[in-house]
N, C-alpha and C positions, 0 to 999 in steps of 0.2 A: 236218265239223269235224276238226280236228288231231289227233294221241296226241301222248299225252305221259308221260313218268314223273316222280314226284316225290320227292326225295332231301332227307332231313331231317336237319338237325343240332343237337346241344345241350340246349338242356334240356326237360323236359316239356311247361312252357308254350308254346315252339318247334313241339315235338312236335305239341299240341293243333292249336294254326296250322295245321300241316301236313295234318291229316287232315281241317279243314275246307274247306282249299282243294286240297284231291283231290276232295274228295265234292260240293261246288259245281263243280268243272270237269266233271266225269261227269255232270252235272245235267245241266250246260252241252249235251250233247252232246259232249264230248271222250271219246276213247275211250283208255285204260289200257294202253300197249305194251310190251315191253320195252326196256330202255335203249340196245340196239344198234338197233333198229329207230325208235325214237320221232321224230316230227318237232320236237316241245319239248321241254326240260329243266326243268322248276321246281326251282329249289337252293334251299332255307329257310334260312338260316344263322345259324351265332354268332359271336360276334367276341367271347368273354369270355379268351382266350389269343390267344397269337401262332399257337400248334400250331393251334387252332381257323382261323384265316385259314388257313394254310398248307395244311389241308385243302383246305376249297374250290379254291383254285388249282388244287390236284393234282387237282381230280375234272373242274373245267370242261375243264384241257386234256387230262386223259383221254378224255371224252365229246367233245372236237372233234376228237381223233388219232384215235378208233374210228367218228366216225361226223361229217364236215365239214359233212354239210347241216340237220343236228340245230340249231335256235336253242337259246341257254341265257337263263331269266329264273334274274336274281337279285336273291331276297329278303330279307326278315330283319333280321338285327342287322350282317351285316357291310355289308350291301348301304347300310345307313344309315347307318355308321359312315364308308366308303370308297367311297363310292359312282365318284368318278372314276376310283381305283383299280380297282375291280370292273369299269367300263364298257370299258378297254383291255385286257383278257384276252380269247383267241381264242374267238369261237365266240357272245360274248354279245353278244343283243339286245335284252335290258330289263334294268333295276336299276331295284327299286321298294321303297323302305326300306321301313320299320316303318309310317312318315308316311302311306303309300298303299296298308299289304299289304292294305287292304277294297276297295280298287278292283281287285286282282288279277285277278282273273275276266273284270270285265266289260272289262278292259283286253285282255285274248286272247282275249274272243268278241267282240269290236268295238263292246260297249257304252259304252266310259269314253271317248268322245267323236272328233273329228276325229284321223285320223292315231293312234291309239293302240290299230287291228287289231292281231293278230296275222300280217295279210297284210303288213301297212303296215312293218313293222320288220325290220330285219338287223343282222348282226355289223359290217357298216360306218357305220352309221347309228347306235348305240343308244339306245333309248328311256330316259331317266333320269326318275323321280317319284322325287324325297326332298324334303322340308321339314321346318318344326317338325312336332312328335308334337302332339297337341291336347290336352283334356283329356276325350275324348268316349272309352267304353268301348267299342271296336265287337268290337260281338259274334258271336264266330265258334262257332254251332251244332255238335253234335255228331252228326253223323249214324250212323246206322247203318251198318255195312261193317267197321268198328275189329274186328279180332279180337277181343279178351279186354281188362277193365281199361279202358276209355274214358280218357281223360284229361279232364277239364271245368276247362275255366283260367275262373275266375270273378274273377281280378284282373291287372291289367298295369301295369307301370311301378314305380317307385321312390324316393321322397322321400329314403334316405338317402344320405350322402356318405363312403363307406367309399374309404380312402385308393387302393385298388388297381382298384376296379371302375371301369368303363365303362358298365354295363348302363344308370343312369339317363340316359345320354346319350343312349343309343340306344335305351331306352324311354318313354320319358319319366316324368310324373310320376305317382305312382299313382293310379288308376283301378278302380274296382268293375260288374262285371255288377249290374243290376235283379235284387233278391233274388226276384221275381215270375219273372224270365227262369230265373233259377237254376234253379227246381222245375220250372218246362215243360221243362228240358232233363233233369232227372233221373226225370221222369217218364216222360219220351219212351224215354229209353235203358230205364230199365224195361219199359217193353212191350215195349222191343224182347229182352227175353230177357238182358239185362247183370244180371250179380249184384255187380259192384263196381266202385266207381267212383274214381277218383282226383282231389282238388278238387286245384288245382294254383294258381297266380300266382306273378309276377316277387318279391312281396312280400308274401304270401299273408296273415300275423299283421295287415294292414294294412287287409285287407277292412270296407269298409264308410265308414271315414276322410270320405270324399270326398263320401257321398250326400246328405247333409243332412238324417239322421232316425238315431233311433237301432237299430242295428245294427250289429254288432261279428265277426269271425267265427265265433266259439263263437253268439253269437246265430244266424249262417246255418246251422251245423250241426246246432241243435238245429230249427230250421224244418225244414231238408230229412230230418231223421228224424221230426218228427213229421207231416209233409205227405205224404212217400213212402212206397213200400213196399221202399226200393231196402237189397237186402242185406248189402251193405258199404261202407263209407264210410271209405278210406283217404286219411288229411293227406299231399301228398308232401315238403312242406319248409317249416318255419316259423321265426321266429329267436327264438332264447331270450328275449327281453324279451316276445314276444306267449305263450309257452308261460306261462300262469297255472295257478293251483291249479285253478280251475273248469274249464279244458280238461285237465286230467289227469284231473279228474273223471270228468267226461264223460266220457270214452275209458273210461278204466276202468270206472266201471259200465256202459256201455251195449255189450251185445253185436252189434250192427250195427257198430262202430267196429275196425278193425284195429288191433289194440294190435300198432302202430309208430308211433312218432317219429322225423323225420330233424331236429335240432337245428343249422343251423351254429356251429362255433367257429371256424375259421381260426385262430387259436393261442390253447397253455394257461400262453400266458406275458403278464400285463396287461402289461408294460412296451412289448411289441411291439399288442397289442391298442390301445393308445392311438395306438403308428404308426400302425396303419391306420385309426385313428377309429372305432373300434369303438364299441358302446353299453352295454359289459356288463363286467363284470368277472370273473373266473375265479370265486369264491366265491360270485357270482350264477350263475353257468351251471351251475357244479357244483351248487347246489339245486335247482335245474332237473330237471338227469336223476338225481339221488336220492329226489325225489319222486316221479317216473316209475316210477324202478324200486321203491321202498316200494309201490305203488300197485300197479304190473304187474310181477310179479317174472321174467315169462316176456317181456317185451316187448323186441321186437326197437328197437334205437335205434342211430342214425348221424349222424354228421357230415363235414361239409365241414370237412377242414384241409389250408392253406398251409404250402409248405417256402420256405426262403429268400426272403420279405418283407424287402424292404432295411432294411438298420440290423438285422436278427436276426443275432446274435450265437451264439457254441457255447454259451455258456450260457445265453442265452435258447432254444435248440431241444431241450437238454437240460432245459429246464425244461419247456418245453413236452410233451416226452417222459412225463415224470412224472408231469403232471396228465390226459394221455391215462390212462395205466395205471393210474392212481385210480379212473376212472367205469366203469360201465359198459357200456361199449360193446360192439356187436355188429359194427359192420360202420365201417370210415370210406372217403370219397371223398378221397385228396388230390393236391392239386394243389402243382405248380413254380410260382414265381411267375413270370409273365410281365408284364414291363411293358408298360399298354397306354397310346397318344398321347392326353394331352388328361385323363392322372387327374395327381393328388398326387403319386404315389407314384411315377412315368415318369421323373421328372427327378432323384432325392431320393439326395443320398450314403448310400451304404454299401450298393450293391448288391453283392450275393453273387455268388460265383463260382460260373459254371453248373455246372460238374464238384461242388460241394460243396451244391449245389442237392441235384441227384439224390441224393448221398449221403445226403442226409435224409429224400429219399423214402422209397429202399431201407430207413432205420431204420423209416421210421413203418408201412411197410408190412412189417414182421416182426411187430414189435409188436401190429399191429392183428389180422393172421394168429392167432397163438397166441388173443389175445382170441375170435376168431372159431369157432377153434375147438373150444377151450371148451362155447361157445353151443349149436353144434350136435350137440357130445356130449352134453349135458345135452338133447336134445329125445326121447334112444330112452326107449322104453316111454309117452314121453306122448300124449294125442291132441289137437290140434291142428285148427281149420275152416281151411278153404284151399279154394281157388276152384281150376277147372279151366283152366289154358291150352290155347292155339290149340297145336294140335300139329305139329310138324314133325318132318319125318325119317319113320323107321319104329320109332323106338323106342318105351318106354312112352308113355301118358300122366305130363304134368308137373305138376303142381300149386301155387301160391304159399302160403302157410301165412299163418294172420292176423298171425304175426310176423316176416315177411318171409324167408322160408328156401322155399328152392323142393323140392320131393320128389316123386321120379318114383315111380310106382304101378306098377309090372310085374303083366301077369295080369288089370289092371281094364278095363272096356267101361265108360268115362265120357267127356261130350260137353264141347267147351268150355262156359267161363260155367254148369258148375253147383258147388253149395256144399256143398261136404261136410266131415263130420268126420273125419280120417286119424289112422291109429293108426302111428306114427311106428316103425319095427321095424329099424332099423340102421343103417348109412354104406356105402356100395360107391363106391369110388374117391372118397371126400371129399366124397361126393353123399347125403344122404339119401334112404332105402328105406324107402317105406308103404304101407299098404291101407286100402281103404274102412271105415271103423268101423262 
């Protein structure tokens, strides 16, 4: 059989993908190379930015300038999104969207039918599968091999119509894992020695929607704690309308839960939240994580927010500004807005100038800074459970904190995936310093 390496991009649920179609290829008989040496490329991709395309490009004609006999498949979101695009760049010989990433495999061990080896295809030929997305959940297993923190995407796709995204195009409509399937995989990683798990989806608050029986995601999460024995159970991103009082509950009383919430806002100004068609309104999200934080006073919380969404105005970003600095917040992701082809919001007057784009970054990112760091002066003297990461380098052990704050251990002899209490004892170089409790 072939090597190959596989090169992941975007978000978790991407992530997820990606590590089940490494661990089905090595199944395969595919053997795991380094990327100058490999005969295949697997690229997983995103297409939620233009920067996000722009990657990909750069890495396929990297990998065909360092190494021309290397084929490149590409997958994913952009692979779905642009697939004929994707097919004329050097070096590739499969694009297999979203539509077909379950056939991936047996498409490069020579399973997925006539003409669709891996012998069978080249950069002058390329194999294209994209079509409609279905409405079938195909479920990509979690194998064991994953360092640290498994990711388990237990939903894909997305019903809603927010003015700027792409993703429901190129994932389609949402879609739930068999709550039955759910527990065999959190089981499985249990034995296999994982102490925390991360449940992930395109549109996670959404779980369940689709099945035809009643089950809600707070219903899956109370299943998989009281079915499992699995140690931790971190939400990686839901959206304020699915964050209810009963899952804040839950979080907060039940100590198997990592008290963290990733919330998105994309802005804290409604007038532009309606641009983008948003679902919520600023006084609604704000209850949100005030109840959070009444609830968990230590709990780490983040969002997703957009700079220059066209039609946003200096005083809608100054507003926006404001109601960031009101909440809570620990940590935020934010993004430039990029126009992508085929949303609302692509064609729509009053795009912003990309030079004053960034300058709203550069604000939001001071802002969020000082916020941040706050958080993590307020963690000395407390102790904190946090799970052990995969270690690299030579330095200490690393450790994630239940409230999302990573803390290196100097001095400790701990193995990944175990769960400990940390007694949180300084900052060195902007880094938190702890020991075993």
């Amino acid at each position: 059989m072939s090597t190959f390496h596989l090169i992941n991009f975007g978000c978790r649920a991407s992530h997820a993908d990606g590590a089940s179609i490494k661990q089905q290829l090595m199944a395969k008989g595919f053997s795991e190379a380094a990327s100058e040496s490999s005969e295949i490329a697997v690229l997983n991709t995103c297409t939620v930015t233009a920067a996000a395309d722009a990657e990909v490009r750069q890495v396929i004609r990297r990998i065909h300038r360092a190494n021309p006999d290397c084929r490149i498949l590409v997958t994913g979101c952009y692979a779905q999104r642009a697939a004929d695009e994707v097919s004329k760049l050097p070096g590739v010989a499969w694009v297999i969207g979203n539509s077909h990433k379950h056939t991936l495999v047996q498409v490069l061990s020579g399973d997925g039918g006539a003409g669709s080896s891996a012998v069978g295809h080249g950069a002058n030929h390329p194999l294209v599968l994209v079509g409609e997305i279905g409405d079938t959940f195909h479920f990509a297993p979690v194998f064991a091999g994953d360092r640290t923190r498994p990711t388990l995407k237990v939903q894909d796709g997305c019903n809603a119509c927010c003015a700027f995204c792409v993703i429901p195009q190129v994932r389609g409509e949402s879609r739930s894992m068999d709550p039955g399937q759910v527990i065999e995989q959190v089981r499985e990683l249990e034995w296999n020695g994982y102490k925390e798990i991360v449940l992930s989806g395109i549109n996670l608050g959404s779980y369940g929607r689709d099945l035809g029986f009643p089950i809600d995601f707070r219903g899956l999460v109370e299943r998989i704690l009281r079915e499992t024995g699995i140690g931790r159970l971190r939400i990686s991103s839901i959206e304020p309308m699915d964050v209810s009082r009963g899952l804040i509950t839950l979080v907060a009383a039940e100590p198997r839960m990592a008290q963290h919430f990733h919330v998105p806002l994309q802005s804290g100004c409604n007038r532009v939240l309606r641009l983008m068609n948003r679902r919520y309104w600023t006084t609604h999200y704000a209850d949100r994580i005030l109840a959070i934080r009444e609830r968990m006073p230590n709990c780490g919380i983040g969002a997703d927010v957009m700079a220059g969404f066209p039609g946003e105005t200096e005083a809608d970003h100054a507003e926006s500004c404001r109601f960031i600095e009101s909440l809570p917040f620990t940590y935020l992701h934010i993004f430039p807005y990029s126009a992508r082809p085929g949303t609302a919001a692509a064609t729509r007057a009053g795009q912003v100038d990309g030079r004053r784009i960034h300058e709203r970054v550069r604000e939001l990112k001071a802002l969020i800074e000082a916020k941040h760091s706050q958080f993590v002066d307020a963690q000395i003297g407390q102790t904190l459970s946090a799970v052990v990461l995969h270690k690299t380098g030579n330095g200490p052990p690393v450790a994630l904190t239940t409230n999302y704050l990573q803390v290196s251990l100097p001095g400790e002899s701990v193995s990944p995936n175990t769960l400990l209490d940390v007694e949180i004892q300084g900052i060195d170089g902007g880094a938190l310093v702890g020991r075993a409790a």
